[in-house]
Structures are given as structure tokens and as C-alpha cells.
PDB file of N, CA, C and O in Angstrom:
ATOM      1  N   UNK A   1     -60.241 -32.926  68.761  1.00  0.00           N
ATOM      2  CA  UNK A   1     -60.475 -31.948  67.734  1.00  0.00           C
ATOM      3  C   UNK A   1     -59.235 -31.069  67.578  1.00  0.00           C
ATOM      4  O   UNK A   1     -58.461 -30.739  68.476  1.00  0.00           O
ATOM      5  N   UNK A   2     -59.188 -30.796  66.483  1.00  0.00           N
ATOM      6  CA  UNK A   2     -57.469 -30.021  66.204  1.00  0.00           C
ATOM      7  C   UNK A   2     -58.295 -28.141  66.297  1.00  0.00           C
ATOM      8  O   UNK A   2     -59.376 -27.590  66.087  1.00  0.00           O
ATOM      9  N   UNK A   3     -56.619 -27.744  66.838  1.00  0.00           N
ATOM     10  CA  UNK A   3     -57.270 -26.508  67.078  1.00  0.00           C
ATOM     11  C   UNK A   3     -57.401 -25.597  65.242  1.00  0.00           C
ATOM     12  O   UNK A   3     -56.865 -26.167  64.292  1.00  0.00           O
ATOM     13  N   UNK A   4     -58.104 -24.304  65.028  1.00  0.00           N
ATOM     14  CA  UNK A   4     -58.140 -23.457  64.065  1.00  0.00           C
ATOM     15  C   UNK A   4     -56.901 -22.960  63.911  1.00  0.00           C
ATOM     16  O   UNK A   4     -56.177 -22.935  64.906  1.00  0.00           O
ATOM     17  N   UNK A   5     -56.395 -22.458  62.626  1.00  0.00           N
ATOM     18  CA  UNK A   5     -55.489 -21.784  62.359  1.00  0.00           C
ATOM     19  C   UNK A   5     -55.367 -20.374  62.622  1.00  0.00           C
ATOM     20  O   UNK A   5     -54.355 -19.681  62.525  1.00  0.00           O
ATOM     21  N   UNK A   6     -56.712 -19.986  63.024  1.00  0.00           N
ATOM     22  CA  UNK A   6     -56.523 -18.615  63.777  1.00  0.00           C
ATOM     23  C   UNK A   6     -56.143 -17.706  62.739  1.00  0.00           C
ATOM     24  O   UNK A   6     -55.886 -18.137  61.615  1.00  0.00           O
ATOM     25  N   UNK A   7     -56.050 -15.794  63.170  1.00  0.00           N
ATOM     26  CA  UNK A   7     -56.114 -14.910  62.265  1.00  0.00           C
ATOM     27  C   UNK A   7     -54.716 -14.905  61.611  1.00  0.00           C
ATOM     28  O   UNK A   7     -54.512 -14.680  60.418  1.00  0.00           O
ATOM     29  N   UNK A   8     -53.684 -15.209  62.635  1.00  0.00           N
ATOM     30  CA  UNK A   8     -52.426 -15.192  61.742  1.00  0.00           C
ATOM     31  C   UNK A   8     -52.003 -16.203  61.007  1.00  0.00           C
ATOM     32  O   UNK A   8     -52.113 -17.367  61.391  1.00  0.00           O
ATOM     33  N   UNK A   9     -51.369 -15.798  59.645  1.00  0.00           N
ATOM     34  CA  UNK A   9     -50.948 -16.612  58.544  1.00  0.00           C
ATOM     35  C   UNK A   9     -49.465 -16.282  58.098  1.00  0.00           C
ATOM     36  O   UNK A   9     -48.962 -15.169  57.946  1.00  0.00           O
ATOM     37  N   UNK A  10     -48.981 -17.336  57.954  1.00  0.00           N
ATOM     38  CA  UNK A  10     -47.793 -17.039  57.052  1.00  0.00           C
ATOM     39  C   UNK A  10     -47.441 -16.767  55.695  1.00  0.00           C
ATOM     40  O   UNK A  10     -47.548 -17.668  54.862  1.00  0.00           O
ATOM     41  N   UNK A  11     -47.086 -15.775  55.414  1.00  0.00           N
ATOM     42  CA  UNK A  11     -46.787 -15.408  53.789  1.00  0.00           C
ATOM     43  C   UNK A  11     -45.091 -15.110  53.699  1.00  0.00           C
ATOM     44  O   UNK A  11     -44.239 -14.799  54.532  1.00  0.00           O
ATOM     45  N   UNK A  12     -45.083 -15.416  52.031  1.00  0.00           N
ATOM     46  CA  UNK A  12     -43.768 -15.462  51.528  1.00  0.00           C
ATOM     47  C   UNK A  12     -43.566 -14.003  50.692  1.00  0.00           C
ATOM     48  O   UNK A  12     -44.462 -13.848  49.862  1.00  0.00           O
ATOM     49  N   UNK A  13     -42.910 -13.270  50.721  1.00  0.00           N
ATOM     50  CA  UNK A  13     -42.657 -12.080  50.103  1.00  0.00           C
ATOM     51  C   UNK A  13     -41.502 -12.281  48.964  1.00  0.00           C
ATOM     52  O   UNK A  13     -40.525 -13.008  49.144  1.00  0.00           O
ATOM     53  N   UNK A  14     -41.686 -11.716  48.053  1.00  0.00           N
ATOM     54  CA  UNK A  14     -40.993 -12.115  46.536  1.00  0.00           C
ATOM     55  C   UNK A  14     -40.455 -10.837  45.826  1.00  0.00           C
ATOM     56  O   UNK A  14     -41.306 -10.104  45.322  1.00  0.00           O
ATOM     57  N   UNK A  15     -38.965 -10.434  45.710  1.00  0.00           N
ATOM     58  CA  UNK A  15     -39.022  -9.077  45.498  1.00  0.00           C
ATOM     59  C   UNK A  15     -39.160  -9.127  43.754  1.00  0.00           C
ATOM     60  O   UNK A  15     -38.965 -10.049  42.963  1.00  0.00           O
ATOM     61  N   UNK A  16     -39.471  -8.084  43.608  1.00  0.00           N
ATOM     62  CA  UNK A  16     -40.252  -7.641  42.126  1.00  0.00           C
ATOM     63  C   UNK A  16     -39.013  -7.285  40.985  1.00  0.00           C
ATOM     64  O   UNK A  16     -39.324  -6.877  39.866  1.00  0.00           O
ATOM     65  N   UNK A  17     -37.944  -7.432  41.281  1.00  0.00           N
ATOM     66  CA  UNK A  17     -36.852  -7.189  40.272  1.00  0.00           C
ATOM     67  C   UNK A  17     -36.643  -8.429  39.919  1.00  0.00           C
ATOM     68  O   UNK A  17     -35.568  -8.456  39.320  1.00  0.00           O
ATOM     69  N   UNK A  18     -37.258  -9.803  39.996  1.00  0.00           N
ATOM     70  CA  UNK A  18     -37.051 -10.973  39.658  1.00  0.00           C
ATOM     71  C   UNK A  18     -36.552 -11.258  38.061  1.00  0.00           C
ATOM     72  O   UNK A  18     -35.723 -12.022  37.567  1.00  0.00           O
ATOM     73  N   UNK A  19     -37.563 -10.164  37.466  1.00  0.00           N
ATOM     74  CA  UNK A  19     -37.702 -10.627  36.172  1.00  0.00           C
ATOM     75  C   UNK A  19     -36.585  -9.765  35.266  1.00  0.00           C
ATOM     76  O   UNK A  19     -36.289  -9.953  34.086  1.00  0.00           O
ATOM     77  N   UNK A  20     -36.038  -8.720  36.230  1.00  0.00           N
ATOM     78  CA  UNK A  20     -35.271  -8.016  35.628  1.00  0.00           C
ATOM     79  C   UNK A  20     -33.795  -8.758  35.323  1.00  0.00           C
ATOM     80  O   UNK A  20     -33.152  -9.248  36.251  1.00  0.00           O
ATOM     81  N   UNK A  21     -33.366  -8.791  34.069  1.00  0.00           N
ATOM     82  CA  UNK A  21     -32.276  -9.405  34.228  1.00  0.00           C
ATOM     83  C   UNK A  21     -31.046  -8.627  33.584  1.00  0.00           C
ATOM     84  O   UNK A  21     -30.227  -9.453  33.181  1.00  0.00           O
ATOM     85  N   UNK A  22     -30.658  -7.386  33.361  1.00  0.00           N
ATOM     86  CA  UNK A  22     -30.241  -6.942  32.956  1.00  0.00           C
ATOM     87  C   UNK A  22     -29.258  -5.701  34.201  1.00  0.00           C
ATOM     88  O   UNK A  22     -28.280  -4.969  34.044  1.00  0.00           O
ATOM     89  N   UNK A  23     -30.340  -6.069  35.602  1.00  0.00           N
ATOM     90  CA  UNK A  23     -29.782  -5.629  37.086  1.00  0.00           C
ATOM     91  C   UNK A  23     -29.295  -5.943  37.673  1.00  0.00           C
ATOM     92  O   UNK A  23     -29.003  -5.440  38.758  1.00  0.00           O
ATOM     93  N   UNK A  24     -28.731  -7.686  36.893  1.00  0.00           N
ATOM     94  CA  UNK A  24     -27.912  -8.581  37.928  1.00  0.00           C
ATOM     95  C   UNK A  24     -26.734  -7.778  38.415  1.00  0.00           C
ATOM     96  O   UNK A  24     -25.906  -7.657  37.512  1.00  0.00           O
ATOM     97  N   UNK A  25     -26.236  -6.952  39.987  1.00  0.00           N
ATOM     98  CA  UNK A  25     -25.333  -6.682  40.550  1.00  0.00           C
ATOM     99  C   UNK A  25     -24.714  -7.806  41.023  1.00  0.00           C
ATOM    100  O   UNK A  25     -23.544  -7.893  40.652  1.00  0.00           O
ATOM    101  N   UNK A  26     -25.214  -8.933  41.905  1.00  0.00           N
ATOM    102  CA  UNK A  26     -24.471  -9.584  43.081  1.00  0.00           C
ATOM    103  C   UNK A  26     -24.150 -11.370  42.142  1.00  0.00           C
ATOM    104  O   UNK A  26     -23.130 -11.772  41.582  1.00  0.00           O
ATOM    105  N   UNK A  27     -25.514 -12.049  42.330  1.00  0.00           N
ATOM    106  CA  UNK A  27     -25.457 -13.510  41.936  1.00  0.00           C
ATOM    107  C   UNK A  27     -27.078 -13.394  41.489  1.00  0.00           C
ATOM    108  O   UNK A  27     -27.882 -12.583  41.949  1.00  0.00           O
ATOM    109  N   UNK A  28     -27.385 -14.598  40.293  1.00  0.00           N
ATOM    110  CA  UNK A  28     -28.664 -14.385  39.848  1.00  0.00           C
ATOM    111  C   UNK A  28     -29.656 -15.561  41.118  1.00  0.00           C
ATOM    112  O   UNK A  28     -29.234 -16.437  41.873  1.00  0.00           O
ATOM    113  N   UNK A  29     -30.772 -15.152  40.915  1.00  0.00           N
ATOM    114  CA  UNK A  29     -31.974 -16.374  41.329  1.00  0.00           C
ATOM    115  C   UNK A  29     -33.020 -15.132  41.719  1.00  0.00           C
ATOM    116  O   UNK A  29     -33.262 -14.092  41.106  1.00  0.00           O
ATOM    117  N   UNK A  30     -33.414 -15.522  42.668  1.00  0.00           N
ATOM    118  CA  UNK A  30     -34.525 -15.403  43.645  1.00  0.00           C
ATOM    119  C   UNK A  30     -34.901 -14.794  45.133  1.00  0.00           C
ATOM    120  O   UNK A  30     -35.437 -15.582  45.912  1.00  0.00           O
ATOM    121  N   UNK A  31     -34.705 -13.711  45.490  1.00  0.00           N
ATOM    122  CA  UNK A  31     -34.735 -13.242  47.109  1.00  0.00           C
ATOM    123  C   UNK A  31     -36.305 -13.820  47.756  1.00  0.00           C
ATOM    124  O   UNK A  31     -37.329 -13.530  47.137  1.00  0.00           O
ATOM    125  N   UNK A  32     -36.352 -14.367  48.601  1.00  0.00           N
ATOM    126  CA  UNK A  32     -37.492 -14.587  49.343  1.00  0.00           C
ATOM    127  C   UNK A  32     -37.656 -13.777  50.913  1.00  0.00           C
ATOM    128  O   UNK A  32     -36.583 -13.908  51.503  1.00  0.00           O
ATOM    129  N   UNK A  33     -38.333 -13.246  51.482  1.00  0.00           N
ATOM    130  CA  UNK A  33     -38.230 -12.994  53.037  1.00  0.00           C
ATOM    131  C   UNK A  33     -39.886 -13.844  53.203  1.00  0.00           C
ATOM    132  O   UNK A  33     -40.779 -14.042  52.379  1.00  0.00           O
ATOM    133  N   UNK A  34     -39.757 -14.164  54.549  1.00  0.00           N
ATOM    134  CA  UNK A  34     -40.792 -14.824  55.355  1.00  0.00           C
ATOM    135  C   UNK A  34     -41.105 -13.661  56.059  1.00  0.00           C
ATOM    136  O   UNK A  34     -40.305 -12.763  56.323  1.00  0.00           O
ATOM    137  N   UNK A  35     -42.805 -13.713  56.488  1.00  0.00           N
ATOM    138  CA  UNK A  35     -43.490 -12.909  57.417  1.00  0.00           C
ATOM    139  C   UNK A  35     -44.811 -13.503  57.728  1.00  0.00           C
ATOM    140  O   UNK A  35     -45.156 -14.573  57.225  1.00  0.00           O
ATOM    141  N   UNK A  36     -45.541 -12.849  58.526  1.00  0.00           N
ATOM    142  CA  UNK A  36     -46.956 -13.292  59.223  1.00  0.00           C
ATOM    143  C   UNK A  36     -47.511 -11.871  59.048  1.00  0.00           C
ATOM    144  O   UNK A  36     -46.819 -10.856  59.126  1.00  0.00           O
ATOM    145  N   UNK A  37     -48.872 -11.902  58.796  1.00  0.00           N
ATOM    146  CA  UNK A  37     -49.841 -11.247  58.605  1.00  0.00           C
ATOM    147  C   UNK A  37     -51.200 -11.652  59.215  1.00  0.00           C
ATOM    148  O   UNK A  37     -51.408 -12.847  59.427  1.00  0.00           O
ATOM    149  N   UNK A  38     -52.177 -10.690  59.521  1.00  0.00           N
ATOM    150  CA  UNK A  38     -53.125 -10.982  60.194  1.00  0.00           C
ATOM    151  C   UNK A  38     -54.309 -10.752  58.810  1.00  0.00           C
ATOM    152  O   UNK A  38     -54.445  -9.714  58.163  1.00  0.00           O
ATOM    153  N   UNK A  39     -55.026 -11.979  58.631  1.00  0.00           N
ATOM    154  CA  UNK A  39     -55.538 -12.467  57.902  1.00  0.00           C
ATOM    155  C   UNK A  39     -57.038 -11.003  57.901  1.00  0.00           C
ATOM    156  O   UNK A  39     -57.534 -10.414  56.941  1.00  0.00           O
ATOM    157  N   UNK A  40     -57.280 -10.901  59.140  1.00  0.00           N
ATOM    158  CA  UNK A  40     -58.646 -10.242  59.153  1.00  0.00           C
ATOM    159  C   UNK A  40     -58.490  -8.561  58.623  1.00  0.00           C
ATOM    160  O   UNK A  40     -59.257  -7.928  57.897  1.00  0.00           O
ATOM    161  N   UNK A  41     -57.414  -8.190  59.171  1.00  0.00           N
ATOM    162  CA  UNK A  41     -56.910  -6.664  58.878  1.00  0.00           C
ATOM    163  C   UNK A  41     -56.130  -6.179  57.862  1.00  0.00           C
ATOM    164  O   UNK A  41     -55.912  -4.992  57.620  1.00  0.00           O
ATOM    165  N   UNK A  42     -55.623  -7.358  57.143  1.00  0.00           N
ATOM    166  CA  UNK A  42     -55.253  -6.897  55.824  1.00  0.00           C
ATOM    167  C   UNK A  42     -55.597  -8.007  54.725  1.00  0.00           C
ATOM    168  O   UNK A  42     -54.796  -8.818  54.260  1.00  0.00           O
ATOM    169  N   UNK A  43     -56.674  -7.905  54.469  1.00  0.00           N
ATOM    170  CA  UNK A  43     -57.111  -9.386  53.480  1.00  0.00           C
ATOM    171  C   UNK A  43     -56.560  -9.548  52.201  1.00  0.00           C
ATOM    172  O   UNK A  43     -56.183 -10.570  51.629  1.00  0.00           O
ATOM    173  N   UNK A  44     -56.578  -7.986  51.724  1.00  0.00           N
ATOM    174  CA  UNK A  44     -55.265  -8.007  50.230  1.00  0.00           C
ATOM    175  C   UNK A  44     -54.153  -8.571  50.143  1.00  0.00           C
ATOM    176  O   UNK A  44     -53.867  -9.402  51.005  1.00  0.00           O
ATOM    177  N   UNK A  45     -53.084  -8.236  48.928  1.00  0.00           N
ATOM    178  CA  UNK A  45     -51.643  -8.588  49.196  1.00  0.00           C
ATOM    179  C   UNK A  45     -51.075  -7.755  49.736  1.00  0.00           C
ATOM    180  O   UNK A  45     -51.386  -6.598  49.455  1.00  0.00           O
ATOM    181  N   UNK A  46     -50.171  -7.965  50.579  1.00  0.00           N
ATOM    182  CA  UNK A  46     -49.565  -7.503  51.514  1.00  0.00           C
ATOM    183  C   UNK A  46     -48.000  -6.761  50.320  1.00  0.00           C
ATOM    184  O   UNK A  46     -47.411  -7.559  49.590  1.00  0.00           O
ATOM    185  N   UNK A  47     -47.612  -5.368  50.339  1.00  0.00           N
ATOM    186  CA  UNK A  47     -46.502  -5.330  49.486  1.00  0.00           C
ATOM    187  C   UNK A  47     -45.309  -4.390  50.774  1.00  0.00           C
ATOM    188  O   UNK A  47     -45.760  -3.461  51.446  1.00  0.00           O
ATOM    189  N   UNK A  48     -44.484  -4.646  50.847  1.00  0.00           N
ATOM    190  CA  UNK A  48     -43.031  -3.886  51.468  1.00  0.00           C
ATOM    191  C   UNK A  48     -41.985  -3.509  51.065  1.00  0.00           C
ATOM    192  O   UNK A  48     -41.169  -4.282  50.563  1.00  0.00           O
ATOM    193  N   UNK A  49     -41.823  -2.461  51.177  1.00  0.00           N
ATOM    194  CA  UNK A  49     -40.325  -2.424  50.315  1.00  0.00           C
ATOM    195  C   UNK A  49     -39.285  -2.493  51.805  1.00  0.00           C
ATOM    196  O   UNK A  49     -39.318  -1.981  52.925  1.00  0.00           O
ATOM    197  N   UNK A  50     -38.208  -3.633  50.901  1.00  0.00           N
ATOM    198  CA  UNK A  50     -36.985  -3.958  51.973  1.00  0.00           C
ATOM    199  C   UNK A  50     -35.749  -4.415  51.155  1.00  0.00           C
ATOM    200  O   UNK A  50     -35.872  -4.591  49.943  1.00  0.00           O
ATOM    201  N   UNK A  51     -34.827  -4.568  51.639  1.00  0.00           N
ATOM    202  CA  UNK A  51     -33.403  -4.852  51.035  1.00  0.00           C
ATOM    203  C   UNK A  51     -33.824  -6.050  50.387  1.00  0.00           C
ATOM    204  O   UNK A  51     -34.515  -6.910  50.933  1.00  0.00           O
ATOM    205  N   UNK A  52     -33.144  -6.126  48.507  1.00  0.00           N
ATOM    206  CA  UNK A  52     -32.625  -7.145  47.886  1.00  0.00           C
ATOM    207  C   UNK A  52     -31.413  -7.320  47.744  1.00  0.00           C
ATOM    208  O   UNK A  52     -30.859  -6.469  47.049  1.00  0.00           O
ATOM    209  N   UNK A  53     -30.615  -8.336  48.261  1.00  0.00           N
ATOM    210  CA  UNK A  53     -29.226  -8.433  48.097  1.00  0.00           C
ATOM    211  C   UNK A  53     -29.018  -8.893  46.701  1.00  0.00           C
ATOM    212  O   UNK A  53     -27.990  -8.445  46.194  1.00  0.00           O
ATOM    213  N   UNK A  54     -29.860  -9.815  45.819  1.00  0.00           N
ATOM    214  CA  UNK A  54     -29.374 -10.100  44.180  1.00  0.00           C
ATOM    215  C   UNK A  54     -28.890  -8.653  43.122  1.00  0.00           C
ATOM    216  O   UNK A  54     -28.109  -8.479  42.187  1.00  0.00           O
ATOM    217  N   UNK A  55     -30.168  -7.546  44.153  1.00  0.00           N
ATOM    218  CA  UNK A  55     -29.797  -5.951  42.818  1.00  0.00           C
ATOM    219  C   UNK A  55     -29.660  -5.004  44.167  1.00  0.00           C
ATOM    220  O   UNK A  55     -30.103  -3.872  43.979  1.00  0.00           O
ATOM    221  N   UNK A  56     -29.232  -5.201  45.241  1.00  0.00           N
ATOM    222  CA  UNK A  56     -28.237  -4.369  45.998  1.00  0.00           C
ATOM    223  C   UNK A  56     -28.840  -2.744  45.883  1.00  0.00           C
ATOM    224  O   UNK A  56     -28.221  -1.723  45.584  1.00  0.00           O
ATOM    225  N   UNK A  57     -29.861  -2.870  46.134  1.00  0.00           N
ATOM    226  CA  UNK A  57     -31.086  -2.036  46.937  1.00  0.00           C
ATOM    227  C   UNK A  57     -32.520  -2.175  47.373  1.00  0.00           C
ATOM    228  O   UNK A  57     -33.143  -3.177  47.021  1.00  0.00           O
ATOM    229  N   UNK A  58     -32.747  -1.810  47.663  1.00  0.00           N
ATOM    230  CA  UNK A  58     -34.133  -1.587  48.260  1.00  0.00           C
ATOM    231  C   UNK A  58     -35.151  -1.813  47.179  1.00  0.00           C
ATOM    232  O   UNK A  58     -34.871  -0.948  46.349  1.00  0.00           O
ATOM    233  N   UNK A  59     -36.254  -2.546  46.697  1.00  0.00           N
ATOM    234  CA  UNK A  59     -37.276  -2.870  46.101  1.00  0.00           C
ATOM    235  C   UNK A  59     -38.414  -3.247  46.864  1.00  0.00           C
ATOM    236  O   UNK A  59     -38.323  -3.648  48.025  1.00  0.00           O
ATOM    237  N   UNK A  60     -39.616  -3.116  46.166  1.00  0.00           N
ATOM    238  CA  UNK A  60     -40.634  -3.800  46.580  1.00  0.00           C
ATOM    239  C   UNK A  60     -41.232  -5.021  46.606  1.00  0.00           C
ATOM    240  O   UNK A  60     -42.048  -5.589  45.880  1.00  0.00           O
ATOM    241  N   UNK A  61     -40.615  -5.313  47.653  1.00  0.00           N
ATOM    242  CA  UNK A  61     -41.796  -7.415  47.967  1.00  0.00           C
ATOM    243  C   UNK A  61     -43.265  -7.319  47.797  1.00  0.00           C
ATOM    244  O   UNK A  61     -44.139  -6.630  48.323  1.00  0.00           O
ATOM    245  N   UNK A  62     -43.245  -8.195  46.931  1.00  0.00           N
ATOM    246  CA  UNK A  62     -45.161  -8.538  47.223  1.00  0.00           C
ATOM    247  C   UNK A  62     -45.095 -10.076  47.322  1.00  0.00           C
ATOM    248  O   UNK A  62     -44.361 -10.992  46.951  1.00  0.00           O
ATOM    249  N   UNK A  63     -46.490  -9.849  48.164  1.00  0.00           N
ATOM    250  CA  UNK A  63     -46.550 -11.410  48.249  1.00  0.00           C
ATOM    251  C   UNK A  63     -46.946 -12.345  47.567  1.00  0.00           C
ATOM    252  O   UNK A  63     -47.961 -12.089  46.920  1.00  0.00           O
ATOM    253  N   UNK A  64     -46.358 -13.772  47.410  1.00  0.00           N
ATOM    254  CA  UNK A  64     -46.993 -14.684  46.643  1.00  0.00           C
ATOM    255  C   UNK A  64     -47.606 -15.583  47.192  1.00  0.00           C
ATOM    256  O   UNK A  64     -47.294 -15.781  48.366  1.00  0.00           O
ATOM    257  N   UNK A  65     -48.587 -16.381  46.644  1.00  0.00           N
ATOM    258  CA  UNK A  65     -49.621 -17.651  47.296  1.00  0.00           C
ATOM    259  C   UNK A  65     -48.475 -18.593  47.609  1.00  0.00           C
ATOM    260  O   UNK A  65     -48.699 -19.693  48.113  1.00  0.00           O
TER     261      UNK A  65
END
């Protein structure tokens, strides 16, 4: 029998200036960060604000499926 995936999960965080294109500072695309979350204690989306290097400050990640 295979074991459960248990409370922790992995999520992908997506920063929110994606769509902005008029902020391009650095090179265009996509910032991603990886993280784990505990499935039972935060069942919503998970949002953080952390460094985007594409617009060369600080924005807010939310997560995507």
C-alpha cells in the first residue's frame, strides 16, 4: 500500500506584476518561487510578498494551482 500524501503540499507562488507590462525594469517573462504549505492550517491561497527580480522590488506572490 503506498503511503498518504500527508498535510504538507507543495505550491507554486506567481508574482502579481505578471501582467504588468509597462514595469519591465530587468528582462520580460515570469518569476516563480516554490514553497510547502500545510494543507490543514491554511486551506485558502496562500499570498507573500517577496523579491521580484523581472520589476526589481518587492510584490505580492499568490499562489497558483
Amino acid at each position: 500500500m503506498g503511503k498518504s500524501k500527508g498535510a504538507r503540499i507543495i505550491i507554486t507562488l506567481e508574482c502579481s506584476c505578471r501582467n504588468l507590462a509597462n514595469k519591465e525594469k530587468r528582462k520580460p517573462g515570469v518569476f516563480r518561487y516554490t514553497t510547502s504549505k500545510n494543507r490543514r492550517n491554511t486551506p485558502g491561497r496562500l499570498e507573500l510578498k517577496k523579491f521580484c527580480p523581472n520589476c526589481n522590488c518587492h510584490n505580492n506572490f499568490k499562489e497558483i494551482k
